[in-house]
N, C-alpha and C positions, 0 to 999 in steps of 0.2 A: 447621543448615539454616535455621530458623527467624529467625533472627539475619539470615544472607547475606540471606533475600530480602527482610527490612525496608531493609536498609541498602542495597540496589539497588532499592527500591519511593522510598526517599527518594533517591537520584540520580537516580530517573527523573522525579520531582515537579519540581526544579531544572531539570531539564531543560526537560521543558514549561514553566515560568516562564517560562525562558530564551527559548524557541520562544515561545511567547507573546509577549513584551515585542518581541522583535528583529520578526516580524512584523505588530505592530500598526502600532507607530510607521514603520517601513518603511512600508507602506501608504498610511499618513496623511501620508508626504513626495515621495508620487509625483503628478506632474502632474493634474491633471483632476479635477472634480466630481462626488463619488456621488452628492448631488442632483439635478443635468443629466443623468445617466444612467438615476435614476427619471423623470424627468416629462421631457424631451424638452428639445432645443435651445433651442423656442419658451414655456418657462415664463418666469414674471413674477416680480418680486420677491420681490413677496406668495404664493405657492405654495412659493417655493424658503426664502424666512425661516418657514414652516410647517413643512416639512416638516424641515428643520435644527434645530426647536425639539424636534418629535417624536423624533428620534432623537439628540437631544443634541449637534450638528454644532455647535452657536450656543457652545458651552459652551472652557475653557481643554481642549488635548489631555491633559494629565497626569489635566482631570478626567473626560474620555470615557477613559480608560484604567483606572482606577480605577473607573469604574461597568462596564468589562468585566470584571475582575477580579473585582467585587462576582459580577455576573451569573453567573460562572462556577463563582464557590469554591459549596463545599455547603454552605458557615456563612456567612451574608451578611447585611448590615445592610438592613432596609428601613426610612426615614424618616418617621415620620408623619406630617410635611407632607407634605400629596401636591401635586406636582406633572405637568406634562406626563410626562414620562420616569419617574418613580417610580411614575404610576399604568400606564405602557404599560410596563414590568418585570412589577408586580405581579401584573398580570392576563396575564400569559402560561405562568406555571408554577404547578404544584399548592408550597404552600410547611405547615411546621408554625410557629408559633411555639415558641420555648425560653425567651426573659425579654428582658427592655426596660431600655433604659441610656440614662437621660436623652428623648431624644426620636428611639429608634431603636431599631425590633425586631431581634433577634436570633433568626432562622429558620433553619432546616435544610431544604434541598431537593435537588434533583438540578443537576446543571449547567449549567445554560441556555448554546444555545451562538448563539440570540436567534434573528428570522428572516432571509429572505433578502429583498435591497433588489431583486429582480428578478422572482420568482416569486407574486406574489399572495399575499404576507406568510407566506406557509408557512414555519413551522419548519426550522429547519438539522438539527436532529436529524431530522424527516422525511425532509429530502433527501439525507441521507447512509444513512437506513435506505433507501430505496429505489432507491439506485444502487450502496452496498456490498455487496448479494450478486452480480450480476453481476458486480463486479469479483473478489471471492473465487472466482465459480465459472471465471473465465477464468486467474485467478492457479491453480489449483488444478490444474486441464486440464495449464497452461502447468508445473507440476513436476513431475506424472506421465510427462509425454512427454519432458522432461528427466531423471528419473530412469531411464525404462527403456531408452532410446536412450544413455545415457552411463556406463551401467553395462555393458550387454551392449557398445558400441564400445569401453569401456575395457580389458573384461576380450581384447577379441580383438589388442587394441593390444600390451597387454603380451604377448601368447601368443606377438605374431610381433613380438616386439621388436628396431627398425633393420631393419625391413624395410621394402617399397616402401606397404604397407598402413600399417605405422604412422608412416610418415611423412607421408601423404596424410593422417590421422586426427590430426597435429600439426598441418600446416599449417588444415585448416578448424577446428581449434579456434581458435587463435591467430585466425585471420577473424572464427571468430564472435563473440571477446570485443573485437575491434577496431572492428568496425562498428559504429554508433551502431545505438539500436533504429528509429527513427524510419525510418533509411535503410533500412533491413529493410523492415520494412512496405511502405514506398513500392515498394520493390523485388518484393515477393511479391505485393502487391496487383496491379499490372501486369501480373506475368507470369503469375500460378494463376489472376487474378479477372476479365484483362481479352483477354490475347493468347491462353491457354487454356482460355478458359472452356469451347469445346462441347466439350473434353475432360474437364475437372474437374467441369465446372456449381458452382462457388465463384464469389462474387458478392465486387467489389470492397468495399462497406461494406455493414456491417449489424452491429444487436444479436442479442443472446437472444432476446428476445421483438421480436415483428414481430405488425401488424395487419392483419387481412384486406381484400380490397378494398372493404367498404362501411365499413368504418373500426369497426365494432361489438364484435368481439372480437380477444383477443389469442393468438398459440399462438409455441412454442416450435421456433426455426429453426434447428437443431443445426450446419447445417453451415457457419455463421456463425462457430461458436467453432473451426474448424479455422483459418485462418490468423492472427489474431493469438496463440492459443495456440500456435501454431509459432513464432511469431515472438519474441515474450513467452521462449517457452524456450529459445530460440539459447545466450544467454550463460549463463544456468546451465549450460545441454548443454557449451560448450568447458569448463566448472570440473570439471564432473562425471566428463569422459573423461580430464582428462589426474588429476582426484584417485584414481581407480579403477584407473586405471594404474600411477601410482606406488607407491602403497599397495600394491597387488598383487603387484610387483615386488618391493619389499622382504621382504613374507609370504615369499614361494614363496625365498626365500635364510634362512629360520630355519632352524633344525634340526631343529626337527620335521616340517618337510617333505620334508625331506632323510631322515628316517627312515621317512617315508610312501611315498616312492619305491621304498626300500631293500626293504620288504616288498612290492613290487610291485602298489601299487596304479597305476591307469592315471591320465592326468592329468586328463579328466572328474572322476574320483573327488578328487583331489586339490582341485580346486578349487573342487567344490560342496561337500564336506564338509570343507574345513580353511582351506581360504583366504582365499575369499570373504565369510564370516563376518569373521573377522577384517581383511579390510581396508576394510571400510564404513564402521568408524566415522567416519572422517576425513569420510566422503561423506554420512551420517545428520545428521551438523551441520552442516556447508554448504546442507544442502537446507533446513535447518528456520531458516537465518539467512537465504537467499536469499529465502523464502515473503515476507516484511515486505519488502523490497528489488523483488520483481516486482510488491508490488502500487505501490509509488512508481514505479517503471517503467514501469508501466501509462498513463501518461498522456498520452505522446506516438502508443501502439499505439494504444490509446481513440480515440483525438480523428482520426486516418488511418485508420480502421476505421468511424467512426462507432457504436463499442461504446458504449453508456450506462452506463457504469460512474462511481464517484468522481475519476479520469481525465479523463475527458473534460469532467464538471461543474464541475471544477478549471480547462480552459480558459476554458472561460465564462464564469466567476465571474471569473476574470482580465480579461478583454475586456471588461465589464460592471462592473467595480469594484464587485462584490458583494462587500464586503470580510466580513461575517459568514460566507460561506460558504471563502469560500479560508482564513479563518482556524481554523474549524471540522472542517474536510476537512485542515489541515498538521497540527493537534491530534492526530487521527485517527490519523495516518499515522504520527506521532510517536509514539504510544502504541503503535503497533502495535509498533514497532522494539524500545521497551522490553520489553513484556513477550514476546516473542518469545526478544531476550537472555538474558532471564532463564530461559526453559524453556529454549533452547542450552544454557546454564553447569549447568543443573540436568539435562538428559540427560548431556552430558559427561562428568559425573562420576560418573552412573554406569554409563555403556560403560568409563571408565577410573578405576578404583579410587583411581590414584594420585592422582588429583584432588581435591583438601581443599579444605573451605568456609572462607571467609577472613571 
């Protein structure tokens, strides 16, 4: 096992390389200035060649990409000439020295992932610790109500299998995984937040936390995370009911169910204590692949919700050609995916024996 997860901890390194490289320089060949976007329309030359110097913009692309590289790896070179950009690096993370080659320390830190060109120079790793728990707490909502809604419609699907109920229970699956998320949202927002509201009292947008009228403190506005956690869960829910069903299906035609019958046990009994057990597993991995895949999902709910999660800070950063943050926040989402995989393939194997570490 020890083995497997090196050699999927170094495909997943490649990976991020990969995800790194293809989204810097993408970045750096779209339209518009991140300069013009800090200081306004109305800046001068002399403002915009400053501030280009400070953050390395003046510089070849290969070599702002390679000082991002620098920034990010945990073993990085710092220069002894100090210049503009080597002493604004230096002075933003806690670093150790380890030995000096020629005219460049060689230090060991954490990964700087630099700051944000939009938010009054605060940290990327700030603004991602401060928007990634709501979005894990709306990701999380969002597979609980997927899980027990698409377990308990799966297993009634199969009970009355080719009937008028389980076909009604195929058709809205097949909906739910065909709709776009975004159309959702817009769609539920309308009709729960806005056409019934004095029946619901659910508010078109809103985060987690909400501030009171004199703007002083902040409290927790629970009934906020009901519709994009609904919405959020649509598409795992049609995976969940038609995987629960099938799986189920097949169970309840072994033989040993068939010998559970024979001694007269009732079908309640049969399918809390022999079935349902065995046909999860299918639906215990999907749910734990899906968790990494809702929170990417998340960003179109976000942003039509007005949730403050990594989602929504992801469109902004986009509209603001904050490129430290959208590249910080894809990092993120990228790692999530990996190590996520890697606990799938590591439950996997063992719900099912047969499964060998490669």
């Amino acid at each position: 096992m020890f083995q497997f997860i090196i050699n999927k901890l170094l495909y997943g390194f490649l990976t991020l390389f990969g995800v790194v490289t293809v989204i810097f320089f993408l970045l750096n060949k779209t339209p518009g200035d991140a300069t013009l976007m800090m200081l306004g329309q109305r800046a001068n030359k002399d403002q915009v060649g400053v501030l280009k110097k400070k953050y390395g913009f003046d510089k070849p692309l290969s070599t702002q990409y390679a000082y991002y590289l620098n920034d990010l790896s945990p073993i990085s070179f710092h220069s002894k000439t100090i210049d503009d950009y080597t002493f604004l690096s230096k002075n933003k993370y806690n670093y150790s020295n380890l030995f000096s080659i020629n005219n460049s320390n060689i230090v060991i830190k954490q990964p700087y992932l630099r700051q944000s060109f939009q938010k009054n120079g605060k940290n990327v790793s700030s603004v991602i610790s401060e928007t990634l728990p709501n979005t894990a707490v709306l990701a999380f909502v969002a597979i609980i109500i997927a899980m027990s809604l698409g377990v308990l419609l799966g297993i009634f699907s199969a009970l009355y299998k080719d009937s008028f109920f389980d076909k009604l229970i195929a058709t809205i699956s097949t909906l739910g995984m065909s709709v776009p998320s975004f159309f959702s949202a817009i769609v539920f927002a309308w009709l729960f937040g806005f056409t019934l509201h004095k029946y619901t009292n659910l508010e078109m947008t809103g985060s987690l936390y909400e501030v009171d009228n004199f703007g002083e403190k902040s409290y927790i506005q629970w009934k906020n995370l009901i519709l994009p956690a609904f919405v959020l869960g649509i598409r795992p829910l049609a995976v969940i009911i038609q995987l629960t069903r099938n799986s189920l299906l097949e169970t309840l035609n072994q033989d040993y169910i068939r010998t559970a019958k024979a001694k007269g046990l009732t079908q309640y009994e049969i399918i809390k204590k022999h079935a349902l057990k065995n046909s999860l597993n299918p639906v215990v991995t999907a749910v734990s692949g899906w968790f990494a895949s809702m929170l990417a999902g998340a960003v179109f709910v976000e942003y039509i919700y007005n949730w403050n999660g990594i989602g929504k800070e992801l469109i902004n950063a986009l509209n603001m050609k904050d490129y430290p943050v959208i590249i910080g926040i894809s990092l993120l989402i990228a790692s999530l995916f990996i190590l996520i995989n890697i606990f799938v393939d590591i439950v996997y194997s063992w719900l099912d024996p047969r499964i060998k570490f490669n």
